[in-house]
N, CA, C and O atoms as a GROMACS GRO file, in nm:
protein
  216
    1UNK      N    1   0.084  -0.118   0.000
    1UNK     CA    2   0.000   0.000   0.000
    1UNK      C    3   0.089   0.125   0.000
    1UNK      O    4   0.192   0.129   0.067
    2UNK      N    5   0.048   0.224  -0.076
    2UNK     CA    6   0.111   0.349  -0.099
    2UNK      C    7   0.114   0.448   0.085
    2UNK      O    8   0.037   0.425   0.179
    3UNK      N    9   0.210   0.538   0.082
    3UNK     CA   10   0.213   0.600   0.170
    3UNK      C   11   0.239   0.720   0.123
    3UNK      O   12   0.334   0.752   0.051
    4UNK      N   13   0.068   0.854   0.204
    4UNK     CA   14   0.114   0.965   0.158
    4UNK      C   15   0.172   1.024   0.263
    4UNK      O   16   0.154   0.984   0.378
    5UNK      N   17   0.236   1.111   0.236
    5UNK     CA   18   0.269   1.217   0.320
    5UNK      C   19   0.237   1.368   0.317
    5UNK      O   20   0.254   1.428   0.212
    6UNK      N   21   0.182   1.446   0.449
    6UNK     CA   22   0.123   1.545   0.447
    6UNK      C   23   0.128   1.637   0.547
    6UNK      O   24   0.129   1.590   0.660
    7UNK      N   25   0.131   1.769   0.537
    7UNK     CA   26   0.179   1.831   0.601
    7UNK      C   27   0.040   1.923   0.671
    7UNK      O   28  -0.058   1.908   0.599
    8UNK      N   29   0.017   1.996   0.770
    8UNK     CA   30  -0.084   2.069   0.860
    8UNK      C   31  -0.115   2.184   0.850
    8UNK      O   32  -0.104   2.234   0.963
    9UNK      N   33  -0.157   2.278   0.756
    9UNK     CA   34  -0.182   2.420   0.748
    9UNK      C   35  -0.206   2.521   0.861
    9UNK      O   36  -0.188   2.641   0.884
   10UNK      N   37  -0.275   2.369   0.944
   10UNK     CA   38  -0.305   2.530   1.133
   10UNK      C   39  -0.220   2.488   1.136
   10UNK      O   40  -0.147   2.554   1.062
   11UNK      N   41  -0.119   2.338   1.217
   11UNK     CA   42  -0.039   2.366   1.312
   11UNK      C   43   0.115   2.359   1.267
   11UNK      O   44   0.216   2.409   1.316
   12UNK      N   45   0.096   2.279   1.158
   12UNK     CA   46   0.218   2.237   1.074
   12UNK      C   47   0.314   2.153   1.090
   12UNK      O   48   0.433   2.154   1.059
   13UNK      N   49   0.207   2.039   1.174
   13UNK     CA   50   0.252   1.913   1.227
   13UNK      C   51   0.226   1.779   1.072
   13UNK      O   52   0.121   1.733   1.028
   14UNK      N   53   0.364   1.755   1.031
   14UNK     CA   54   0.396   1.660   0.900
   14UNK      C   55   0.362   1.577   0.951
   14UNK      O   56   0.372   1.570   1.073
   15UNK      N   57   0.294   1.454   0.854
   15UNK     CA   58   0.196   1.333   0.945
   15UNK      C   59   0.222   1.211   0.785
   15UNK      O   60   0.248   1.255   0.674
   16UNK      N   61   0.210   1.100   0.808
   16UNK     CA   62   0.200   1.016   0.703
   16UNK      C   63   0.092   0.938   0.700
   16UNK      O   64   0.057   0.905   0.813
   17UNK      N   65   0.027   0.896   0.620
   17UNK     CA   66  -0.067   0.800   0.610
   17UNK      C   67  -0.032   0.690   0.501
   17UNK      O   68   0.026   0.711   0.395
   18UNK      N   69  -0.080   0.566   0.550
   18UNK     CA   70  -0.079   0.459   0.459
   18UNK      C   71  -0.221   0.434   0.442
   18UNK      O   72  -0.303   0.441   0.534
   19UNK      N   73  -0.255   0.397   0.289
   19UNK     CA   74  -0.437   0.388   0.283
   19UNK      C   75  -0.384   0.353   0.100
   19UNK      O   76  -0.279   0.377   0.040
   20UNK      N   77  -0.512   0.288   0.057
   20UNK     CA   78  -0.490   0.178  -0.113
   20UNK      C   79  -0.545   0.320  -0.159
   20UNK      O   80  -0.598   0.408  -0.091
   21UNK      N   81  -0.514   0.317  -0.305
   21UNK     CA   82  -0.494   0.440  -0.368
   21UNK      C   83  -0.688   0.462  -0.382
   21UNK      O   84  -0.753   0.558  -0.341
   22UNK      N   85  -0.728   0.361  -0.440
   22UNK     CA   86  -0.903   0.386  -0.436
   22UNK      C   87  -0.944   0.468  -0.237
   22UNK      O   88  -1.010   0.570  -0.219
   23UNK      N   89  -0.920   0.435  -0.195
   23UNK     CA   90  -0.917   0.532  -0.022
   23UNK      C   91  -0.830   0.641  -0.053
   23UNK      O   92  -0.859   0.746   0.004
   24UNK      N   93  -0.769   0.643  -0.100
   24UNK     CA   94  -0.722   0.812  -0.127
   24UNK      C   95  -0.797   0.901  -0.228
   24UNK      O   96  -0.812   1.023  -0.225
   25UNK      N   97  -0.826   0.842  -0.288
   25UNK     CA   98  -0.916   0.973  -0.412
   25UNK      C   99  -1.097   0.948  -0.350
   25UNK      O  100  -1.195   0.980  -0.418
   26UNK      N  101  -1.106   0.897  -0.239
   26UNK     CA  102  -1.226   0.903  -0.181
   26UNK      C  103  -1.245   0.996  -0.048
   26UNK      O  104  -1.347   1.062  -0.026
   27UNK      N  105  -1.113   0.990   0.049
   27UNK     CA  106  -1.121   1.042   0.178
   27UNK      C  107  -1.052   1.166   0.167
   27UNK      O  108  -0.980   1.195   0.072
   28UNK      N  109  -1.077   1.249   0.279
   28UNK     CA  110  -1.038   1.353   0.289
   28UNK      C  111  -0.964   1.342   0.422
   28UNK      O  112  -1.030   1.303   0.518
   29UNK      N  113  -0.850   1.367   0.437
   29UNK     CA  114  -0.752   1.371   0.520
   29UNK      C  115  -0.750   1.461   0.651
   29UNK      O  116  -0.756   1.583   0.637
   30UNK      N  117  -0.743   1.414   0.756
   30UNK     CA  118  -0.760   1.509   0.892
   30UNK      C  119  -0.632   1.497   0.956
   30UNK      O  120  -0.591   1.381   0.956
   31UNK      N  121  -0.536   1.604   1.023
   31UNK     CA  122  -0.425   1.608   1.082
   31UNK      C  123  -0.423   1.564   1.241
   31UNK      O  124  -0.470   1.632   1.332
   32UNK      N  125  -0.364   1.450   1.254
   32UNK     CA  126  -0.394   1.363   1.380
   32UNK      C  127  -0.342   1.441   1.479
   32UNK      O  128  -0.323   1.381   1.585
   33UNK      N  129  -0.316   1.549   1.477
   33UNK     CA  130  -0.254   1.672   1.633
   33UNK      C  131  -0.392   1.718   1.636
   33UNK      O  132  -0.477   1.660   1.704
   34UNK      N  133  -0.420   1.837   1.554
   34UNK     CA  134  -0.527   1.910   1.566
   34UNK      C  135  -0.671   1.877   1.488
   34UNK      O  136  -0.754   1.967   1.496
   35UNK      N  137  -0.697   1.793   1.436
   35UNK     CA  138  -0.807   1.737   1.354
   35UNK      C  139  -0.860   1.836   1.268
   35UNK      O  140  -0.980   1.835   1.242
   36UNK      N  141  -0.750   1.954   1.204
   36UNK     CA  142  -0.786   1.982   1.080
   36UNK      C  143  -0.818   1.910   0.901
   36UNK      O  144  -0.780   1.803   0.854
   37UNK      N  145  -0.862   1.970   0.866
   37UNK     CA  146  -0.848   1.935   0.727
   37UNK      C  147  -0.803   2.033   0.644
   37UNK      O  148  -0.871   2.068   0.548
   38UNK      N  149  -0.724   2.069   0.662
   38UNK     CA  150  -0.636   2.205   0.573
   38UNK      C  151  -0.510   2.140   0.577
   38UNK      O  152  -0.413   2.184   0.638
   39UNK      N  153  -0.512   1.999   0.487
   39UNK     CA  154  -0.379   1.949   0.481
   39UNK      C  155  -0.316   1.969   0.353
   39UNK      O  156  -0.398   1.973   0.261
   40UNK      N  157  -0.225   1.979   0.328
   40UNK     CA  158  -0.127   1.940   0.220
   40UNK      C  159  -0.017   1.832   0.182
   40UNK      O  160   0.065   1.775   0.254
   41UNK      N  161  -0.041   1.824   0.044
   41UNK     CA  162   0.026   1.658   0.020
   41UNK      C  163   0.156   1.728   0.000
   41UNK      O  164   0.174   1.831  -0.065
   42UNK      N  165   0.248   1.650   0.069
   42UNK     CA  166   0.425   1.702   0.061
   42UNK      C  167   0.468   1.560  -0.025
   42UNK      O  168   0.434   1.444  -0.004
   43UNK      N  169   0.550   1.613  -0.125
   43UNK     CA  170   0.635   1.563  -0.234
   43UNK      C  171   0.723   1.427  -0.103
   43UNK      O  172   0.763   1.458   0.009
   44UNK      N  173   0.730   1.297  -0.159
   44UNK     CA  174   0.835   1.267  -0.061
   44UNK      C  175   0.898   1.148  -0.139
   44UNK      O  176   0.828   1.142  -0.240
   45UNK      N  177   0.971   1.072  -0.145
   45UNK     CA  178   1.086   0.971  -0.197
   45UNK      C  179   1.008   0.895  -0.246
   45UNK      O  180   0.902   0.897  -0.184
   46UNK      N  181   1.007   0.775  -0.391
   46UNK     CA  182   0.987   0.629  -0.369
   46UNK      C  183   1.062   0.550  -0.408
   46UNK      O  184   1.158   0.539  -0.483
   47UNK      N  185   0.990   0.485  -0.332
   47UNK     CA  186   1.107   0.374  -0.336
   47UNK      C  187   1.010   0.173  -0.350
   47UNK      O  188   0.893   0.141  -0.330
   48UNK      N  189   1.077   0.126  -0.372
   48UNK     CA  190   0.993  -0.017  -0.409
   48UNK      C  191   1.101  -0.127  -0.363
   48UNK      O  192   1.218  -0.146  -0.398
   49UNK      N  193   1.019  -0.191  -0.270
   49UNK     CA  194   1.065  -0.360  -0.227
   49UNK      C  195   1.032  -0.468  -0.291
   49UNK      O  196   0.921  -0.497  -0.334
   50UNK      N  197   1.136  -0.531  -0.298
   50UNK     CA  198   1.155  -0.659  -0.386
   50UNK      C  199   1.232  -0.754  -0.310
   50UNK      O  200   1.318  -0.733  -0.224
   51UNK      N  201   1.180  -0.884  -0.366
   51UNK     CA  202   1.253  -0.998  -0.316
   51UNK      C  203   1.390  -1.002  -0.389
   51UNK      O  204   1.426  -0.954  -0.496
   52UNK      N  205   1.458  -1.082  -0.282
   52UNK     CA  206   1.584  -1.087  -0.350
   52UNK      C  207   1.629  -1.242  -0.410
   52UNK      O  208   1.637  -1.326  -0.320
   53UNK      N  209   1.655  -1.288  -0.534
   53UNK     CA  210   1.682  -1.410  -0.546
   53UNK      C  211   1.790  -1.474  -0.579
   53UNK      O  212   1.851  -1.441  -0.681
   54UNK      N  213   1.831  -1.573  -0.500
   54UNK     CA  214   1.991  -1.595  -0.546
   54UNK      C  215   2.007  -1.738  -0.609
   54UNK      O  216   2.117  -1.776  -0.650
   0.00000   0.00000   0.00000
């Protein structure tokens, strides 16, 4: 499952969520300090796991 990351417009407490991409273009995101919704999605790394086979 994808992980977004997002940042807090009141308090500006950066927070991550993991949720399947169909739950992301459905929910609206609340900041787990202050239970706003004036969040913003912050740009962040990817990266992908794989088995390793020898």
């Amino acid at each position: 499952m994808p992980t977004y990351d997002y940042s807090c417009k009141e308090c500006g407490k950066k927070f991550s969520k993991v949720m399947l991409v169909s739950e992301y273009e459905k929910s609206r995101v609340a900041c787990p300090k202050c239970q706003s919704r004036k969040v913003a999605r912050v740009l962040s790394t990817f990266y992908a796991k794989t088995s390793k086979k020898s």
